[in-house]
C-alpha positions in Angstrom: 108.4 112.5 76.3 110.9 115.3 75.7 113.5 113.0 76.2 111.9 110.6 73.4 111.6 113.8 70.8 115.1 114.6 71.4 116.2 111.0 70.7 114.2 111.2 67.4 115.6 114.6 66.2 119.7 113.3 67.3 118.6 110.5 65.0 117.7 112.6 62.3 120.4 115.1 62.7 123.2 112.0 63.2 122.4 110.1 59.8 121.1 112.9 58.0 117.6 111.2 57.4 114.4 113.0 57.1 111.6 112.8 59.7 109.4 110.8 57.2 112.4 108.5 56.8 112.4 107.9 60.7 108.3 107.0 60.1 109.3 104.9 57.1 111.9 102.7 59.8 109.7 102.5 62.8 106.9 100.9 60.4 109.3 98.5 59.1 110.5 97.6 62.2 106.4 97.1 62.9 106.1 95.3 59.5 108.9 93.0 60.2 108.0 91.5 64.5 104.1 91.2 62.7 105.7 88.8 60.0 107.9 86.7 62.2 105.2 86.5 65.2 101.5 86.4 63.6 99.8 83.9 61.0 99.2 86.2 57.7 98.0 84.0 55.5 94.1 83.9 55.6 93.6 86.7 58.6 92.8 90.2 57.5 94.2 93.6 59.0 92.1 96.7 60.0 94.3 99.5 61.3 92.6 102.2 62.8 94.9 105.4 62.4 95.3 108.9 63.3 96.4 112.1 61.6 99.0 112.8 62.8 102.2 111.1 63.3 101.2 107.5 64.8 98.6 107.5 62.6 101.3 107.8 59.6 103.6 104.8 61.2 100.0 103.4 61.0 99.4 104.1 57.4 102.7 103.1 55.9 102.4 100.0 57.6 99.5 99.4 56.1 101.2 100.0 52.5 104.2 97.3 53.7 101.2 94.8 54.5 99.4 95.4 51.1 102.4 95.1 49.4 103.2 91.9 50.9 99.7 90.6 50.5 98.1 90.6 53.1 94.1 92.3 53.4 94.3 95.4 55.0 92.2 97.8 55.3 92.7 101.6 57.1 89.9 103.2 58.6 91.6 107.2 59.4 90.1 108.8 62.3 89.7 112.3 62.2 89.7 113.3 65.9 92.0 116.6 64.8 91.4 119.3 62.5 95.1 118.9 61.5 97.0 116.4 60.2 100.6 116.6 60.3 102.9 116.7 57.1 104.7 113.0 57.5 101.3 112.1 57.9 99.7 113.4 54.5 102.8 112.1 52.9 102.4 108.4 54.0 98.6 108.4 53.3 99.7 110.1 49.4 101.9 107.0 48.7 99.5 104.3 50.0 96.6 105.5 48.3 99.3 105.4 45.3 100.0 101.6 46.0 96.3 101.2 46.1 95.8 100.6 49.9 92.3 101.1 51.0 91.5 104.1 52.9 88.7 105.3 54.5 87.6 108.6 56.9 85.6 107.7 60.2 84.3 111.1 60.9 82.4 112.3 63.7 78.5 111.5 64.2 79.2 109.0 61.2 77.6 105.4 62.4 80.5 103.0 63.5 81.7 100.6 60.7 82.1 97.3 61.5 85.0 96.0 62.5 84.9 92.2 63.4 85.5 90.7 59.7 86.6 87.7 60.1 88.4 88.0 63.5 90.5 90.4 61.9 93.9 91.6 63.6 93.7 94.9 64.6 96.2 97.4 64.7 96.2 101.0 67.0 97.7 103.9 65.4 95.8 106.4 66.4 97.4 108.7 69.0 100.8 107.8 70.4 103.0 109.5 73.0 102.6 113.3 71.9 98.6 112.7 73.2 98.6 113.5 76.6 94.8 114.8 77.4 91.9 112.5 78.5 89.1 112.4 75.2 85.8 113.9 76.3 83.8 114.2 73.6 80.8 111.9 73.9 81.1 110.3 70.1 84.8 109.5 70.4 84.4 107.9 73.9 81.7 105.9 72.1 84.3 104.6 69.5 87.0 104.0 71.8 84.2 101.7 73.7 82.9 99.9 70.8 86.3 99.2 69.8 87.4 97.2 73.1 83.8 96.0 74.0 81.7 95.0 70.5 84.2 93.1 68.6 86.3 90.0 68.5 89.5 90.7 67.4 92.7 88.0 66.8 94.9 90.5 68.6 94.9 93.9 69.1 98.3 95.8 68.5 99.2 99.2 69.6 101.9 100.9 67.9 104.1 103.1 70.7 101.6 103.3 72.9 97.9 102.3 73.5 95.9 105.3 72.5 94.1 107.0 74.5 97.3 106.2 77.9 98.5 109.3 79.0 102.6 109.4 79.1 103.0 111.8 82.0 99.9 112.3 83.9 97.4 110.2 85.8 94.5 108.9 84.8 91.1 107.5 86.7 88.7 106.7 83.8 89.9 104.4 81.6 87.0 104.4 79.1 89.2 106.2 76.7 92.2 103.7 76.2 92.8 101.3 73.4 92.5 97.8 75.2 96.1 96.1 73.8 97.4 92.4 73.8 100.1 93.3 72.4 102.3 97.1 72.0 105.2 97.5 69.7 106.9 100.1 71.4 110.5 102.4 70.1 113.9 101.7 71.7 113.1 102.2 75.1 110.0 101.4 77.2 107.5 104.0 78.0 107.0 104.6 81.9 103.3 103.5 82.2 104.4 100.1 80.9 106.0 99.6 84.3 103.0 100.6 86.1 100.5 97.8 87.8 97.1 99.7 86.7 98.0 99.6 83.2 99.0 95.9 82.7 95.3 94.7 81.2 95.1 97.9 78.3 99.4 97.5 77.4 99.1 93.8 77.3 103.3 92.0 76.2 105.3 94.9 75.2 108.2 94.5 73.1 110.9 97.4 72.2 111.6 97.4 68.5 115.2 99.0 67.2 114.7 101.5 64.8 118.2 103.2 64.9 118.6 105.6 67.9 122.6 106.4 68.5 123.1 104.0 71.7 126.1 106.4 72.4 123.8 109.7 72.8 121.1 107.1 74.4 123.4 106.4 77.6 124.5 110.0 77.9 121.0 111.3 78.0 120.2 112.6 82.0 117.0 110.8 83.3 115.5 109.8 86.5 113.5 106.8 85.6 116.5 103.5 84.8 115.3 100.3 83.5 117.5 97.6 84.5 117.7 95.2 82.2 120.4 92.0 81.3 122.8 94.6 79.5 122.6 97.6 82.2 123.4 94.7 84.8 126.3 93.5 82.8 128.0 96.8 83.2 127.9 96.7 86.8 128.8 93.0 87.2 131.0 92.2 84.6 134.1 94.5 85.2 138.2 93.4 86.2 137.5 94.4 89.5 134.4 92.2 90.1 136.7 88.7 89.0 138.0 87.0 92.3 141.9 86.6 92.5 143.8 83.4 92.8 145.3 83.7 95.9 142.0 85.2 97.4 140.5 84.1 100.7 137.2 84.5 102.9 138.2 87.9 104.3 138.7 89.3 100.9 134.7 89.3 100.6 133.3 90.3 103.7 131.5 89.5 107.0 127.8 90.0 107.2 125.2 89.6 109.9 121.9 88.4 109.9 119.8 89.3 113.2 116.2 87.7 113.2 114.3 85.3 114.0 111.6 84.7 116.7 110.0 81.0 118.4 108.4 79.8 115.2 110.1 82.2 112.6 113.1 80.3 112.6 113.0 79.9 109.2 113.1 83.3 107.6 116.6 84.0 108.8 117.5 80.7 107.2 116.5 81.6 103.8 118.2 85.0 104.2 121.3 83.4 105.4 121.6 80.7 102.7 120.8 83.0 100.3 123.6 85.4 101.5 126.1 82.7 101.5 125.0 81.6 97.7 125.7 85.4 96.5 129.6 84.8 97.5 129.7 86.2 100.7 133.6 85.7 103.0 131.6 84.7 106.0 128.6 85.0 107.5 127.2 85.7 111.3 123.6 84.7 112.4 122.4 86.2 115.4 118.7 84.4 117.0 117.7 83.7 119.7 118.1 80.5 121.7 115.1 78.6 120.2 116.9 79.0 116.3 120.3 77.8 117.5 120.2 74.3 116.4 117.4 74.5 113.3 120.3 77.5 111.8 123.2 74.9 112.8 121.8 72.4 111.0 120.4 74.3 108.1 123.6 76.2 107.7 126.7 74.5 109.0 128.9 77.3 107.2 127.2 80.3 109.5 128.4 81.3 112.8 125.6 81.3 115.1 124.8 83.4 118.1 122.5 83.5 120.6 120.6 85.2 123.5 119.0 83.2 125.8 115.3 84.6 125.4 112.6 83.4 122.7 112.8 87.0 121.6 115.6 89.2 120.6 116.7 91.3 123.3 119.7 93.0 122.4 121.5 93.9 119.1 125.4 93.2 119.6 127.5 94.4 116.4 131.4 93.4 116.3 133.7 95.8 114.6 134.4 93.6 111.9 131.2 93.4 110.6 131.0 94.6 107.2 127.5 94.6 106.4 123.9 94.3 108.8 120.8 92.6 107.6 117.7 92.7 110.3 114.1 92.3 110.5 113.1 88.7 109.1 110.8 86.4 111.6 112.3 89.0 114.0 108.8 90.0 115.6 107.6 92.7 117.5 108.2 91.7 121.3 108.7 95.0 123.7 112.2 93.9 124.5 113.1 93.3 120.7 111.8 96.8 120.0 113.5 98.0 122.6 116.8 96.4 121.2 116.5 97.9 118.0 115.5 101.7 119.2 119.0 101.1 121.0 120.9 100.2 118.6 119.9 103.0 116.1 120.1 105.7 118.9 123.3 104.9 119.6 125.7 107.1 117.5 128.1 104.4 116.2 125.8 102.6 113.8 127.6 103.7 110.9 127.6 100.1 109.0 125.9 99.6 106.1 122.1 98.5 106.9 119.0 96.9 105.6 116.2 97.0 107.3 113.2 94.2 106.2 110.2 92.6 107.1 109.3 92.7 110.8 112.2 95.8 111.6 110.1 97.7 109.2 106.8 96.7 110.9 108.4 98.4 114.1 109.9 101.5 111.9 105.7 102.4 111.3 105.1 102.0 114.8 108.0 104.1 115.8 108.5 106.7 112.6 110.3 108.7 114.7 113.2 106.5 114.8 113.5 107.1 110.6 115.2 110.2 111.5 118.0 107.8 113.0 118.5 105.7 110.4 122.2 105.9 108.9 123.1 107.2 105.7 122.7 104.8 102.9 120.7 102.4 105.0 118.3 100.4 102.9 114.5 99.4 103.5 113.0 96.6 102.0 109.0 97.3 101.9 106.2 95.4 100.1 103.4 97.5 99.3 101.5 97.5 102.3 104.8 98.1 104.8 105.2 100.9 102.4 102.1 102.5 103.1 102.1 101.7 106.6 105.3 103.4 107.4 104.4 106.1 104.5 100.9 106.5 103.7 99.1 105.4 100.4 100.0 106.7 97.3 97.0 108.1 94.9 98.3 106.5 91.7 101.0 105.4 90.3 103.2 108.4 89.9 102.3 109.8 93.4 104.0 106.7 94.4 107.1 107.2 92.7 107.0 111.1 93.7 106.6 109.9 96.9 109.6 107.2 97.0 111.9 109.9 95.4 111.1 112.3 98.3 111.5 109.9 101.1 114.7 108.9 100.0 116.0 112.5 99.5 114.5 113.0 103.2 116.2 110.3 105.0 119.2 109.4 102.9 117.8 105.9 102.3 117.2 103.6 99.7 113.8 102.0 99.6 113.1 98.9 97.3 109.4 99.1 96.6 109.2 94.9 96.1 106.6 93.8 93.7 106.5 93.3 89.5 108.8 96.0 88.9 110.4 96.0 91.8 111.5 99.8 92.2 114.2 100.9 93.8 114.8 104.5 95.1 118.3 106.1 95.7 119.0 109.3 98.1 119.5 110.8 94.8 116.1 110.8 93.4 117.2 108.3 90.6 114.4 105.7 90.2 115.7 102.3 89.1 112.8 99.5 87.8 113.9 96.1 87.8 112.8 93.5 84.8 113.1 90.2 86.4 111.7 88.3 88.6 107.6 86.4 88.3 104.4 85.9 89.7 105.5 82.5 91.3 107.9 84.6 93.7 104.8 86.4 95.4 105.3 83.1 98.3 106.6 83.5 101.5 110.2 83.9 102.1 111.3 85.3 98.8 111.6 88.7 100.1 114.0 87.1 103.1 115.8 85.4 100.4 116.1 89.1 98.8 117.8 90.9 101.8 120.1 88.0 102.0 121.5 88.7 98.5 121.3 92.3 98.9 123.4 91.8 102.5 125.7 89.4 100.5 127.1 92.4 98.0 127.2 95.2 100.7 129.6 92.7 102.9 131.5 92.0 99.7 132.3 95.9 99.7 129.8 97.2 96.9 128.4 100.1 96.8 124.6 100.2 98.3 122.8 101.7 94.9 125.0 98.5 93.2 124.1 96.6 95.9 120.3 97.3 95.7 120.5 96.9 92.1 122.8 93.4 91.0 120.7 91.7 94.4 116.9 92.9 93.0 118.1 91.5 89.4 119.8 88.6 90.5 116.6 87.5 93.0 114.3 88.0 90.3 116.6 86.2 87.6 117.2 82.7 89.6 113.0 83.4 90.5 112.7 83.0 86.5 115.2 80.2 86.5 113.7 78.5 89.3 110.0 78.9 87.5 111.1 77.2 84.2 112.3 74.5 86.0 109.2 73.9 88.0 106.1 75.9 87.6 104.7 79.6 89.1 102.3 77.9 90.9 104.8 75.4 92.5 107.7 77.9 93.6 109.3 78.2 96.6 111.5 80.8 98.2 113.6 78.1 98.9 113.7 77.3 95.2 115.1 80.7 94.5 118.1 80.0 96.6 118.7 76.8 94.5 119.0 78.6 91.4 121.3 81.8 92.5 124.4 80.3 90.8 122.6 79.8 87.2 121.8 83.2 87.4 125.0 84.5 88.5 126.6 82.0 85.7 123.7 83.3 83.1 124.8 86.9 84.0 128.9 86.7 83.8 128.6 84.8 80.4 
């Protein structure tokens, strides 16, 4: 929120505008995605407004509205004692335009507010609220708003009211229910949070003139990786292959996996490694995968052990990158095998660990503490919080990621809507691709295999992490449009890894 305040103020300072200026653009900006996106013609407006500075973007949309035509109406609630200056200054000029105010105060009876399936617009608190409301009338408003009418849309302006930007909440009661919030230049934390998704509803970022300059250089923890910030990571001299390049310009991986009937997840993996332009790629299963992964993948070198299980992990020096875990299971001699290998003091190349090598890590959390530097877990929510513990809410669970990684030197990629990723650092990346279709089996094998792909090719694990969460969710998307959510298949993903990377370079 700081961070936001100072954003505001560089933009003041920078152009030399005034505050109430700044209020003027973000209502415009308001004013102008309500014009292009709803029907105006016959459906009223009621916007429900604060006093203080949402509830002046609030008010001087309401003058842009009335202006253009359109019924509005502005009911003010006085939840403060004080109003702020911007504030008083927008309600002086649309009561001069003739915009039709009115003062809800408290113990006043509720006025009604389901004319004509109006659309309704939130302006009553935005991000500088950050306390739960506890007095009994108010609570009472917030619930007749959300329960007792029928309302086109409702629209949030910043922010839901009533959704606290830094602290957690349990009772809901006390938040504006959205469909729809028109948020400033960059999204607000709690939009990337699961037990908000019903009250934020679509959120879209409207431009109202912050420096992008000062906006890059500003230190935070929380990144949102978007189709620009990838572009800066991707799209680079360095990243364009040569002419006279060959296979061992772009690595060697290895996939170990695979159990009698779990074949397949190391299949997905490896196609999916060899798809996000891998030099050349190892399997190692045992016996009973040798000719499903020949077959499947004729470009792979396979290797074998002669057991149903994995009973020994075999690394050659000139193996770039490891990727272990998938359909690997959890017989005694494949645990065994992996306790081995991460004892043993020359496991220095780069690592992830997924799926069933995780399920193992829970049951052995004492072998965390030799995990490599760098290495990189791969947890959905519930390997998370069997290796970890559960997280209280949502930013316990981003507390917690943050100190985990400091603690072991690891990167974890918390997979889900959102997928998070969390650096040794204490950085916290959130990813924006990626759909409900993908939550089918395989898709988080077909993750590690793009993830493996980039650390063979020599990238750096944070990039690594990052380009292969973006590009999995990205050829998910791609792979949805074609199809369907409800049809996808992890094997679709795979399919559609080149469109993404082509979508991405151009």
């Amino acid at each position: 929120m700081n961070q936001i305040k100072k954003m505001d103020q560089y933009c003041i300072d920078y152009e030399s505008i005034s505050s109430i200026q700044l209020m003027e653009r973000a209502a415009k900006s308001c004013f102008e995605w309500i014009i292009n996106n709803l029907q105006l013609k016959t459906v009223p407006f009621i916007i429900l407004s604060g006093n203080g500075n949402n509830g002046g973007d609030g008010v001087c949309l309401a003058r842009m509205l009335h202006l253009h035509g359109v019924d509005v109406i502005v009911y003010i609630l006085n939840i403060s004692n004080n109003s702020s200056k911007d504030f008083l200054i927008s309600k002086k000029k649309a009561l001069k335009y003739g915009v039709e105010l009115r003062n809800i105060y408290e113990k006043v009876e509720f006025p009604s507010l389901d004319k004509n399936e109006s659309y309704l617009v939130d302006a009553i608190f935005g991000i500088g609220y950050n306390r739960i409301i506890k007095n009994k009338y108010w609570k009472s408003f917030f619930y007749h708003i959300n329960n007792k009418n029928k309302f086109k849309c409702v629209i949030s302006i910043d922010i839901p009211s009533g959704l606290l930007m830094e602290k957690s909440q349990n009772n809901f009661e006390t938040i504006i229910k959205a469909t729809h919030t028109l948020s400033f230049q960059t999204p607000k934390l709690p939009f990337l949070f699961p037990s908000y998704v019903d009250y934020i509803g679509k959120w879209y970022l409207l431009d109202i003139g912050w420096n992008h300059h000062f906006l890059q250089k500003m230190n935070t923890k929380n990144i949102l990786v978007d189709e620009i910030y990838i572009n800066t990571l991707l799209n680079n001299k360095n990243n364009k292959r040569k002419k006279f390049s060959h296979k061992g310009n772009y690595g060697h991986g290895i996939i170990i996996g695979g159990s009698y009937g779990m074949i397949g997840a190391v299949a997905l993996s490896g196609e999916a490694s060899l798809r996000s332009g891998i030099g050349k790629l190892t399997i190692y299963v045992p016996s009973c995968g040798y000719q499903i992964i020949q077959t499947l993948l004729p470009e792979a070198i396979i290797k074998t052990n002669n057991e149903k299980y994995l009973s020994e992990i075999i690394i050659k020096n000139d193996i770039n990158a490891i990727c272990i875990g998938m359909g690997m299971g959890k017989n005694y001699k494949t645990i065994k095998a992996l306790e081995n290998y991460l004892k043993n003091k020359d496991n220095s190349i780069p690592m992830i660990i997924d799926a069933d090598a995780i399920n193992i890590l829970s049951e052995r959390i004492e072998l965390l503490n030799f995990l490599p530097e760098n290495t990189i877990i791969t947890p959905h929510p519930k390997e998370f919080s069997r290796l970890f513990g559960l997280w209280k809410n949502e930013y316990h669970k981003l507390n917690m990621l943050r100190k985990i990684s400091k603690k072991y030197k690891i990167f974890i990629i918390l997979k889900g809507a959102y997928s998070i990723i969390s650096t040794p650092k204490g950085v916290i990346y959130f990813n924006t691709t990626g759909n409900p279709g993908m939550s089918t089996a395989g898709s988080g094998d077909v993750l590690s295999g793009i993830i493996m792909s980039f650390l063979s090719q020599g990238y750096s694990p944070r990039k690594s992490c990052i380009m292969g969460v973006y590009l999995h969710g990205l050829s998910g998307d791609i792979a949805s449009k074609k199809f369907s959510q409800q049809s996808l298949i992890s094997r679709d993903i795979n399919k559609y890894i080149g469109e993404a990377f082509n979508i991405i370079n151009n």
